[in-house]
C-alpha positions in Angstrom: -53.8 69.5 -32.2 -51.7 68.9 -29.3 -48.7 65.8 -29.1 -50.6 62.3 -27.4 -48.6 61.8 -24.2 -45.9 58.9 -25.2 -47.1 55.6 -23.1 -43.7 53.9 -21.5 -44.8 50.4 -20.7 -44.3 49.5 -16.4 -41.5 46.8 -15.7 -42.4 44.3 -13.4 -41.0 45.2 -9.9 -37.6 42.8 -9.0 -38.1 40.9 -6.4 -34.8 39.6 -4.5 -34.6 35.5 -4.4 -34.5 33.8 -1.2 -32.9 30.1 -1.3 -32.8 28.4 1.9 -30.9 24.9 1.9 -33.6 21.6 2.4 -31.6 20.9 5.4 -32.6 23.9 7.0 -36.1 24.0 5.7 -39.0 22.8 7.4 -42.4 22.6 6.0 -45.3 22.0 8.1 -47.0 18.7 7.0 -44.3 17.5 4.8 -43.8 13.9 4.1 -40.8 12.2 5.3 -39.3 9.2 3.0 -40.2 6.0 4.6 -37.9 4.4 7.0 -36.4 0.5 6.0 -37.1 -1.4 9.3 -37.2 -4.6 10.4 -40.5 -6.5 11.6 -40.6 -9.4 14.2 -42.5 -11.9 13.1 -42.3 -11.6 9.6 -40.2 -11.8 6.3 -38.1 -9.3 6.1 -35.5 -8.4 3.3 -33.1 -5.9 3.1 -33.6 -2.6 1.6 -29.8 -2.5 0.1 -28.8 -6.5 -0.9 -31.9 -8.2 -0.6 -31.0 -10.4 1.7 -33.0 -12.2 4.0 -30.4 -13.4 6.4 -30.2 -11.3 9.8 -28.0 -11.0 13.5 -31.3 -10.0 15.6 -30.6 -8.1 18.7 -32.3 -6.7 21.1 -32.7 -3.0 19.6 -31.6 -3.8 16.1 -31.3 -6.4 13.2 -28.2 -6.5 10.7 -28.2 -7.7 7.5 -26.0 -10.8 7.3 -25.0 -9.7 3.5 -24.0 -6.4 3.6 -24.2 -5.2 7.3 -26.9 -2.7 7.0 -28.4 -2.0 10.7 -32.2 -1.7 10.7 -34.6 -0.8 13.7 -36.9 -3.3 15.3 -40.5 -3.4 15.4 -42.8 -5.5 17.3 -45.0 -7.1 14.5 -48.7 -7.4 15.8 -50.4 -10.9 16.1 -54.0 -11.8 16.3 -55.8 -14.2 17.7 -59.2 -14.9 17.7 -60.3 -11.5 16.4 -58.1 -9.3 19.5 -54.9 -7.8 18.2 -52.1 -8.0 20.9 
């Protein structure tokens, strides 16, 4: 009876790693963290003291506390069922 052919068991091939830095990585239909702004028209706080004291601008608002900048957006209003 002849030798059974010894079996050597298959390694799973190496594959190389590829890191790429967030910064430099953009995926398609990722979310963004939302963006602290400030909204005319209604009670705003800020995101880093919680205060609700501001120096409103014309393009931004700053917290009176700590000095945090924050965008302006027109809030909406409603009257009588139209949004304007």
């Amino acid at each position: 009876m002849a030798n059974p052919a010894k079996v050597i068991p298959l390694r799973p091939a190496k594959v190389a790693e590829v890191t790429a830095r967030p910064a430099t990585l953009t995926i398609i239909g990722a979310r963004r963290p939302p963006v602290p702004v400030f909204i005319a028209g209604s009670a705003n706080r800020c995101p880093d003291c919680h205060g609700e004291a501001f120096h409103v601008g014309r393009v931004t608002a700053e917290c009176a506390g700590c000095g945090l900048p924050l965008a302006i957006i027109a809030g909406r209003q409603k009257t009588g069922g139209a949004v304007r």
